[in-house]
MITISE-132728 format. One record per residue (C-alpha): x, y, z; residue number from 1; residue in one letter. Coordinates in nm, 2 decimals, always signed. Layout:
N
<r <X,Y,Z>,NUM,a>
...
END
This chain:
353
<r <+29.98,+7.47,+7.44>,1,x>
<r <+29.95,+7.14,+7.25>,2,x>
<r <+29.64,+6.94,+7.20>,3,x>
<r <+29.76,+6.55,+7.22>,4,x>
<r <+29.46,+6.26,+7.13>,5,x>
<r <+29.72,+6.00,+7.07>,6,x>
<r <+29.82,+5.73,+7.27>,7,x>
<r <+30.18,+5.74,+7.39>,8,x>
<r <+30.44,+5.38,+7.43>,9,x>
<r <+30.72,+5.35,+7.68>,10,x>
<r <+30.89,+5.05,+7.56>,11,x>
<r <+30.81,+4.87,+7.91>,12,x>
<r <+30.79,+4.54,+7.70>,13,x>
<r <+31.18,+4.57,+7.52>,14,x>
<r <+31.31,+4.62,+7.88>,15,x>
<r <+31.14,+4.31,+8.02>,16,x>
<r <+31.27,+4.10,+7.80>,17,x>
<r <+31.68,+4.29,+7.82>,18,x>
<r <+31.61,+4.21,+8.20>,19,x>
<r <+31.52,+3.86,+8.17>,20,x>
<r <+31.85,+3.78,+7.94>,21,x>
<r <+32.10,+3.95,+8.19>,22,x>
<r <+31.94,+3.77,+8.47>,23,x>
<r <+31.95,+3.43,+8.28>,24,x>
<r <+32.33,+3.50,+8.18>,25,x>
<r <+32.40,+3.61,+8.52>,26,x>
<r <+32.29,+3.28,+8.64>,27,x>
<r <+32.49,+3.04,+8.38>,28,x>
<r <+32.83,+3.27,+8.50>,29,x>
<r <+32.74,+3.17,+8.88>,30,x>
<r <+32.71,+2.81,+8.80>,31,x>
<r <+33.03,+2.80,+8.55>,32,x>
<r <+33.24,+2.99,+8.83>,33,x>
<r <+33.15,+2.76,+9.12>,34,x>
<r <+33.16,+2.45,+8.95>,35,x>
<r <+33.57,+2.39,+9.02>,36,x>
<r <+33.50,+2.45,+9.37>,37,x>
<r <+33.11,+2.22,+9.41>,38,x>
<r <+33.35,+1.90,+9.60>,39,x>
<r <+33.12,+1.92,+9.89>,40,x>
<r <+32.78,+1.89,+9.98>,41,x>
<r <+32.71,+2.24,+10.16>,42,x>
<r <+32.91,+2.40,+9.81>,43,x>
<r <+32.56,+2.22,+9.64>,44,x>
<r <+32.33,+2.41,+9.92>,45,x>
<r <+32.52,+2.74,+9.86>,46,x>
<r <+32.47,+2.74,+9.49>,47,x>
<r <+32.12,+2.66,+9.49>,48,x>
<r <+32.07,+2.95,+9.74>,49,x>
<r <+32.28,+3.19,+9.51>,50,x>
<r <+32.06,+3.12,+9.21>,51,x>
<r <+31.73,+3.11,+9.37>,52,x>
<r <+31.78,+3.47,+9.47>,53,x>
<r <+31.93,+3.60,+9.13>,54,x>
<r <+31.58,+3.39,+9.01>,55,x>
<r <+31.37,+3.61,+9.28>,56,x>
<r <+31.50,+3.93,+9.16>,57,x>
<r <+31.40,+3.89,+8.77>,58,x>
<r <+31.06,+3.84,+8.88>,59,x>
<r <+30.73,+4.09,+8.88>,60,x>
<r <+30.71,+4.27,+9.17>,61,x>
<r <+30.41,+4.25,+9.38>,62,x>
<r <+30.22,+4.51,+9.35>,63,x>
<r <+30.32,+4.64,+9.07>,64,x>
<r <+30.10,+4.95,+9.09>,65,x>
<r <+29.91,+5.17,+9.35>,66,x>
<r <+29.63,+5.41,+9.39>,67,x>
<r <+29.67,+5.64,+9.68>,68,x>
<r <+29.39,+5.89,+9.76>,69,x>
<r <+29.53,+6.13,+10.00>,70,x>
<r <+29.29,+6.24,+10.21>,71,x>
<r <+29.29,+6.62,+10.22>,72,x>
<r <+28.92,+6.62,+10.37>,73,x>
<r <+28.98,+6.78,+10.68>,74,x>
<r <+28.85,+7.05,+10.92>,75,x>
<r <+28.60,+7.26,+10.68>,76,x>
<r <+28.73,+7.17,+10.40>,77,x>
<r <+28.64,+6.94,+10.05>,78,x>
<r <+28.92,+6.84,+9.80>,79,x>
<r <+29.05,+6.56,+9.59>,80,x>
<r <+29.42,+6.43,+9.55>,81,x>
<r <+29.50,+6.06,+9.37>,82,x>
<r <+29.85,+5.98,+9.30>,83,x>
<r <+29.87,+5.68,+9.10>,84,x>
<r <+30.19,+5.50,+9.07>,85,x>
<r <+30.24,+5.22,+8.79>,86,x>
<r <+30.65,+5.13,+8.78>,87,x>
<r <+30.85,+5.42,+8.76>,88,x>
<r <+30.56,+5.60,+8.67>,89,x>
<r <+30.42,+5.85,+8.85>,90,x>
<r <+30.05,+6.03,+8.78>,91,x>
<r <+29.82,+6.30,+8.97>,92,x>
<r <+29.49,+6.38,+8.95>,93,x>
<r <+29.40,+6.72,+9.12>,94,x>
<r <+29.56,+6.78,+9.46>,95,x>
<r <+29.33,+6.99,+9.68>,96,x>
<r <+29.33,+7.29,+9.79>,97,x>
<r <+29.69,+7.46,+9.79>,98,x>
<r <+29.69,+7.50,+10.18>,99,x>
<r <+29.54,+7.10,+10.28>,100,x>
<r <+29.83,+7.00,+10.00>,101,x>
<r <+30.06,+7.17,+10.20>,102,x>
<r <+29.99,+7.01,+10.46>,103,x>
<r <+29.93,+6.68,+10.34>,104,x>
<r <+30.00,+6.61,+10.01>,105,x>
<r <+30.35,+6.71,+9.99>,106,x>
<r <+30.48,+6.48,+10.30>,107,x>
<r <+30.32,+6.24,+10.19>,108,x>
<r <+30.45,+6.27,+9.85>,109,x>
<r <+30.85,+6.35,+9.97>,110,x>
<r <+30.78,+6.04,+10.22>,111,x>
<r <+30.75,+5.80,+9.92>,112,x>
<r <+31.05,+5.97,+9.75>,113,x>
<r <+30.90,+6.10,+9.50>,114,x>
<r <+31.09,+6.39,+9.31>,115,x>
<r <+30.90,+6.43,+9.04>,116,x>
<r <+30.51,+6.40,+8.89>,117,x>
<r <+30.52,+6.28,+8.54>,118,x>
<r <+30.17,+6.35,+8.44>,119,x>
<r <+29.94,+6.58,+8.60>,120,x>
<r <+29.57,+6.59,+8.49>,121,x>
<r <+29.35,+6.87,+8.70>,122,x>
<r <+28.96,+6.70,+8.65>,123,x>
<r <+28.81,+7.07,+8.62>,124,x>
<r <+28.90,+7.42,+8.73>,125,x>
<r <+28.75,+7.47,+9.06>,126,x>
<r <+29.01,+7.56,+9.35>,127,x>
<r <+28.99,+7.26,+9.54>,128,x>
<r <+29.13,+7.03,+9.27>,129,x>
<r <+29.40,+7.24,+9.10>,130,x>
<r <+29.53,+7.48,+9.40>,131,x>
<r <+29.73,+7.20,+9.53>,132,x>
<r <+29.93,+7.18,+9.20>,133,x>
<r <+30.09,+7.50,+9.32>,134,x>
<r <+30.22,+7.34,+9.67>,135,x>
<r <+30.37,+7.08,+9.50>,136,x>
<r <+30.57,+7.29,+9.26>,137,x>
<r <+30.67,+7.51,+9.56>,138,x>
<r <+30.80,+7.22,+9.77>,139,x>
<r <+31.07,+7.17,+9.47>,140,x>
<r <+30.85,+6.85,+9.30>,141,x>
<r <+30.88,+6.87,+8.96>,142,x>
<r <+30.60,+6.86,+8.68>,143,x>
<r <+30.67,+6.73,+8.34>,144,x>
<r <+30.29,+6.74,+8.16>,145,x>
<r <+29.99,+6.93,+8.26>,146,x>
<r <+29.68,+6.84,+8.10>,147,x>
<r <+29.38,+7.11,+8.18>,148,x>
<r <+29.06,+7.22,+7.97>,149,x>
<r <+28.92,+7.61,+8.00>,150,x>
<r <+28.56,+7.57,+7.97>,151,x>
<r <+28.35,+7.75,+7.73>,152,x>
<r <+28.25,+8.14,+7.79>,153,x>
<r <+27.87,+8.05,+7.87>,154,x>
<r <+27.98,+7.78,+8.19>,155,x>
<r <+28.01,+7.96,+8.49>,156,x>
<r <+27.89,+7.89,+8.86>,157,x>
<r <+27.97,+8.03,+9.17>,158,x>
<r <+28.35,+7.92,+9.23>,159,x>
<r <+28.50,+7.93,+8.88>,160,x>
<r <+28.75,+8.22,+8.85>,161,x>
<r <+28.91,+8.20,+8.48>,162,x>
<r <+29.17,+8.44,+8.60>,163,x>
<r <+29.24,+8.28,+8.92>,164,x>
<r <+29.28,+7.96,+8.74>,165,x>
<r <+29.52,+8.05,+8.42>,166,x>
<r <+29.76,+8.24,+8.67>,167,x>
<r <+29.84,+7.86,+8.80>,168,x>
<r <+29.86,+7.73,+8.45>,169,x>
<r <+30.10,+8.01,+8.37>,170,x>
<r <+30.31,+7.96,+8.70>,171,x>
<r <+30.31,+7.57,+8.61>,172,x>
<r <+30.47,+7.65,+8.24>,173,x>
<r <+30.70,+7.87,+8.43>,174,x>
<r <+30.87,+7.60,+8.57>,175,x>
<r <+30.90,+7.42,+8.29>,176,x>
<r <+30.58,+7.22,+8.26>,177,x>
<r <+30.43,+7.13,+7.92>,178,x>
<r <+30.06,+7.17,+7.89>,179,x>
<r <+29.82,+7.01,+7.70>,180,x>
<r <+29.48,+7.03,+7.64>,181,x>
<r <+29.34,+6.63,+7.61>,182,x>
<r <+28.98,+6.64,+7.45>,183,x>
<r <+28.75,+6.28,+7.48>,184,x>
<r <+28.93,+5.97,+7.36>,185,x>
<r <+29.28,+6.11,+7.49>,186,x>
<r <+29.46,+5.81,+7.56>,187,x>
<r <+29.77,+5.72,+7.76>,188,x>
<r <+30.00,+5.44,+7.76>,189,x>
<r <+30.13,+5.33,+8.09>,190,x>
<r <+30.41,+5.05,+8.21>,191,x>
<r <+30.28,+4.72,+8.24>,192,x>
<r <+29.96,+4.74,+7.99>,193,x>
<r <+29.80,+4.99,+8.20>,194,x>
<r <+29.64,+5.24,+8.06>,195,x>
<r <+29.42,+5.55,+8.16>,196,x>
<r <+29.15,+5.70,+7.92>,197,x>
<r <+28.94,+6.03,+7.91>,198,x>
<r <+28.58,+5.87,+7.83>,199,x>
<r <+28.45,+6.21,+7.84>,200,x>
<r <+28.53,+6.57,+7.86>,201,x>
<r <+28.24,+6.79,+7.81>,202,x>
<r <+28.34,+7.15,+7.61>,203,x>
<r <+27.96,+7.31,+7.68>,204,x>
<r <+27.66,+7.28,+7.76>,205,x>
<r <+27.43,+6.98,+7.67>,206,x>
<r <+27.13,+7.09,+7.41>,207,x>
<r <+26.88,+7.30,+7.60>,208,x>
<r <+27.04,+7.21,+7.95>,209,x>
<r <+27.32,+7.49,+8.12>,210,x>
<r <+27.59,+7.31,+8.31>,211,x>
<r <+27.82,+7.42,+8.55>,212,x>
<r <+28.21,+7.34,+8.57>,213,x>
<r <+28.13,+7.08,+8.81>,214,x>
<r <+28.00,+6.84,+8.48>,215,x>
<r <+28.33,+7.00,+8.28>,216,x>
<r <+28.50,+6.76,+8.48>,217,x>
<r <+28.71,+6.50,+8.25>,218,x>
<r <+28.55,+6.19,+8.32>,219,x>
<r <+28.86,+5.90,+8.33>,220,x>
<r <+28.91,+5.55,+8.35>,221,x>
<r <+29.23,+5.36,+8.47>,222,x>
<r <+29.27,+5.03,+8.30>,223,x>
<r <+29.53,+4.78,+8.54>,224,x>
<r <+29.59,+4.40,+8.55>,225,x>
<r <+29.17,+4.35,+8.41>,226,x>
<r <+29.07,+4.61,+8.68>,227,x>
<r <+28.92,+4.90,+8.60>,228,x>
<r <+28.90,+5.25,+8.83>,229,x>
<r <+28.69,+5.54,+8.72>,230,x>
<r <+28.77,+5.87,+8.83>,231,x>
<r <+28.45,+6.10,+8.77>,232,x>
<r <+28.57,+6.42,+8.88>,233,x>
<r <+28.30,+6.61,+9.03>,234,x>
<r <+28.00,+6.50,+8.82>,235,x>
<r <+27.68,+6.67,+8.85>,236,x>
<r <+27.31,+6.59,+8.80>,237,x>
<r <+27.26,+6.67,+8.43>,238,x>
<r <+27.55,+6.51,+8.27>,239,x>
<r <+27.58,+6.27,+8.48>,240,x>
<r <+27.18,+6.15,+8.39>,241,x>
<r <+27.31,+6.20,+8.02>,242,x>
<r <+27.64,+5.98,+8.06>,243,x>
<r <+27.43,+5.70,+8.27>,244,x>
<r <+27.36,+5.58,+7.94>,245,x>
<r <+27.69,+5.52,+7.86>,246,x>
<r <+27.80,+5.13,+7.89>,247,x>
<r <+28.20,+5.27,+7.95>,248,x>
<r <+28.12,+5.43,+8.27>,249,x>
<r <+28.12,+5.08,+8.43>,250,x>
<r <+28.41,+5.02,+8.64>,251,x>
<r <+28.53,+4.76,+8.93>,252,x>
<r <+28.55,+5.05,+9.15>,253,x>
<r <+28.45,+5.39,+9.19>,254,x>
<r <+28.62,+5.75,+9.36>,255,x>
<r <+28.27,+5.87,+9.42>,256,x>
<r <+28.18,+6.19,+9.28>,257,x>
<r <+28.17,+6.58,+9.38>,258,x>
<r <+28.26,+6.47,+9.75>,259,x>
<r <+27.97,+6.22,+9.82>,260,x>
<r <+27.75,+6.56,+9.83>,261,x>
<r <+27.39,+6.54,+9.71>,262,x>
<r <+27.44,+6.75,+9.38>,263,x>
<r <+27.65,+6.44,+9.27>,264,x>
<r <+27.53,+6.25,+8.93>,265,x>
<r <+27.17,+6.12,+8.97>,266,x>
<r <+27.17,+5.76,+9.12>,267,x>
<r <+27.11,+5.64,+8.74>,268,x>
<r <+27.49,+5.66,+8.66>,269,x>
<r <+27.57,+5.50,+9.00>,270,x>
<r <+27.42,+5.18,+8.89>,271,x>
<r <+27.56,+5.20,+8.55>,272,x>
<r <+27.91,+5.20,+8.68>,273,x>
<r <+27.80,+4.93,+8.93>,274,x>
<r <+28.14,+4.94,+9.12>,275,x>
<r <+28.22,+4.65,+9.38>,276,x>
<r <+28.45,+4.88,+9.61>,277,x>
<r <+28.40,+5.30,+9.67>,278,x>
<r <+28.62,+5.52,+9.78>,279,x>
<r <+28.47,+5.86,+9.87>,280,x>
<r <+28.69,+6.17,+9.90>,281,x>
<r <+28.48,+6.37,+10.15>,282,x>
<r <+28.51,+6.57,+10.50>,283,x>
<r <+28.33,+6.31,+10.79>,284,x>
<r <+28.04,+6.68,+10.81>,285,x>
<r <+27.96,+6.60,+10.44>,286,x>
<r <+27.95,+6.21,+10.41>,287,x>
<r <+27.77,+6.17,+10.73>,288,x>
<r <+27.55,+6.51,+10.72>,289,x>
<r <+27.26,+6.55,+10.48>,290,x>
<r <+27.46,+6.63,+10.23>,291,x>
<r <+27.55,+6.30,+10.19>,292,x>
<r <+27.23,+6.10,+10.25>,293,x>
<r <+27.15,+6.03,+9.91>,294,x>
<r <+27.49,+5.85,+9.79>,295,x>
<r <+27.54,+5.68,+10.14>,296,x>
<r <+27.20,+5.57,+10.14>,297,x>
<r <+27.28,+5.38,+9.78>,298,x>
<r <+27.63,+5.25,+9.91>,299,x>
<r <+27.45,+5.11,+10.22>,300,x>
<r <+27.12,+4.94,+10.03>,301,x>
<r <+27.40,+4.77,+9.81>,302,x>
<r <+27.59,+4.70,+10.07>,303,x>
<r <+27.92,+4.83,+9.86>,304,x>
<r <+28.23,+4.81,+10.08>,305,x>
<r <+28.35,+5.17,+10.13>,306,x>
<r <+28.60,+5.41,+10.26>,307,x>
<r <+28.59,+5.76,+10.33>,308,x>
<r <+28.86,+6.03,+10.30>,309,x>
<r <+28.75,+6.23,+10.63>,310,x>
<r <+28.70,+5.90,+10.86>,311,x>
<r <+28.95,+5.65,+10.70>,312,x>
<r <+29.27,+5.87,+10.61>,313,x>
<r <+29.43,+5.86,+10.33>,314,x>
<r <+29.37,+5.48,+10.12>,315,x>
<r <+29.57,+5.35,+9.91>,316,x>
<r <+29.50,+5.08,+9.72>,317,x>
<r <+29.77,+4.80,+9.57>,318,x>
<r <+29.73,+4.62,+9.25>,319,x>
<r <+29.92,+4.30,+9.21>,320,x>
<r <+29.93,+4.02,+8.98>,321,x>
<r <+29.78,+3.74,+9.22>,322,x>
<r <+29.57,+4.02,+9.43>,323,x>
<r <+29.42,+4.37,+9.48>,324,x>
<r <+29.48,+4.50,+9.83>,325,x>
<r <+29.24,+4.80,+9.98>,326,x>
<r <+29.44,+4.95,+10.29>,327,x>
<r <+29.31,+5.24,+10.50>,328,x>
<r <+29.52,+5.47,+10.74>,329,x>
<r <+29.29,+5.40,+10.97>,330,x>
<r <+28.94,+5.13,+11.06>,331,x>
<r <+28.63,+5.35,+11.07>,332,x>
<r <+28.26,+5.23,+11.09>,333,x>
<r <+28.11,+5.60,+11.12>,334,x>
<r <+27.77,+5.60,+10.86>,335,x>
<r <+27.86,+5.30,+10.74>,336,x>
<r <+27.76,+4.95,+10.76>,337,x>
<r <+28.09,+4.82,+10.93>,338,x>
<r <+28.38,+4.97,+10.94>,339,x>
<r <+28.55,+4.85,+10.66>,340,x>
<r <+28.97,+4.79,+10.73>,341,x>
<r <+29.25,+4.65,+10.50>,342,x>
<r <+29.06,+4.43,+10.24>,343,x>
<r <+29.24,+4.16,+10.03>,344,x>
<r <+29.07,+4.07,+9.71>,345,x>
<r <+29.24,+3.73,+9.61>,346,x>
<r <+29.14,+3.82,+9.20>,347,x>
<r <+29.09,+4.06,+8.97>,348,x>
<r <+28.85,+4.26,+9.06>,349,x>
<r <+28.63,+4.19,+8.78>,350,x>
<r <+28.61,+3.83,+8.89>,351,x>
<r <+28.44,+3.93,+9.24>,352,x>
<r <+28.18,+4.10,+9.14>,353,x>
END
């Protein structure tokens, strides 16, 4: 195993600027070859035509990034899967359980084309965040780097199996997956001066307080055009009252954590990441039982525009230069204010709140 904390560069920027020199030499040869034949009017029309689209095609594309939360909430079942896709980059965080990413993760995964995850980060070790990891492999998708923390001996709880869990870490390096072991303040560079931080990754328990694996969860922030997303894991109570302290856990918006269940961090770290838009990956029996009173009571008083794995689909969310699109698989106003469709932000995200 390898324990990385540096940041890692792509050389997005040297490429840029290779592409904007062919297409501006492309251009000049167009012009020099159809200068002997420009006698005509409609030769003037055709020209322009021809270098307006070489112009189009050295631009940015729009969106240049994406955030899809697959939704792999279904029947009796809890689980998170984000694939994040910034140029020819491609990222996971957890993938459910190894039967819903089966089912869901995988098509939706081959139906983009995708061939191969880059980086791979499992939030903590409980089933229904790392199983999927498995289906993917099985389906032929490679895995280039796995990043993963063991907690420490004295956090255990209920649904943590050490064995259970290494014997997917082992069958990942089997295939030929690196893994590495980030600790707080791993870093990593991403195309277009995105970026995606681990703000926290708690290695025990806090001073006089036990834990569970739930609050082992890395807590991580995605950095994109001036917007920021936080990805909490599966936060609990206890760490997450400790980390509400924190002025980095504010973000523009918010996966909510552990499921939109009640055990979720206290309402205290809610407000200190203050997020404008929520997406909540949780089976419709959680979000709208009791389970989920307490969060969806604070959405609602706040009147936060939100969308919800088990009664929206999967969501996936578009970051551009000019604006940030927030697109459901489907308009749902179950326990909700309204049902909340495709949302076009015409800023940052930062700007709006």
């Amino acid at each position: 195993d390898t324990t990385l904390s540096l940041s890692r560069h792509n050389g997005q920027g040297n490429n840029s600027k290779s592409t904007i020199i062919f297409y501006i030499t492309a251009q000049r040869a167009v012009i020099l070859t159809m200068k002997p034949w420009i006698k005509k009017q409609r030769w003037h029309l055709l020209l322009l035509c021809l270098i307006a689209f070489i112009s189009s095609s050295c631009t940015t594309p729009d969106p240049i990034a994406s955030w899809h939360m697959i939704n792999v909430d279904f029947g009796n079942r809890q689980g998170d899967a984000n694939l994040l896709i910034i140029g020819d980059r491609v990222l996971m965080i957890d993938a459910g359980y190894y039967a819903e990413a089966k089912q869901a993760v995988v098509p939706y995964l081959k139906k983009l084309g995708i061939k191969k995850i880059d980086d791979f980060f499992i939030s903590h070790p409980h089933r229904d965040h790392y199983e999927g990891m498995a289906a993917i492999l099985d389906a032929g998708i490679r895995i280039d780097r796995l990043y993963y923390k063991i907690p420490a001996p004295e956090i255990q709880d209920c649904c943590y199996n050490k064995a259970h869990f290494l014997k997917f870490i082992r069958y990942a390096k089997s295939t030929g997956t690196q893994l590495i072991r980030p600790k707080t303040g791993f870093r990593l560079d991403l195309p277009h001066q995105s970026w995606i931080e681990i703000l926290h990754a708690q290695e025990g328990n806090l001073q006089g307080k036990a834990l569970d694996i739930n609050d082992m969860s890395m807590i991580m922030k995605w950095h994109i055009l001036g917007t920021t997303v936080l990805f909490p894991g599966d936060l609990n109570q206890r760490l997450g009252r400790y980390l509400s302290q924190d002025p980095r856990m504010q973000a523009d918006i918010m996966k909510m954590p552990h499921h939109g269940a009640r055990s979720l961090a206290p309402n205290s770290f809610l407000d200190a990441v203050n997020p404008a838009y929520v997406l909540v990956p949780s089976p419709e029996w959680i979000w709208c039982g009791e389970r989920g009173d307490r969060p969806r009571t604070w959405i609602m008083k706040r009147k936060i525009p939100v969308w919800i794995n088990g009664t929206n689909g999967t969501i996936r969310v578009d970051f551009g230069l000019k604006r940030t699109t927030i697109t459901p698989e489907r308009a749902n106003k179950a326990c909700k204010l309204r049902a909340y469709g495709k949302m076009t932000v015409p800023r940052r995200l930062s700007e709006n709140k």
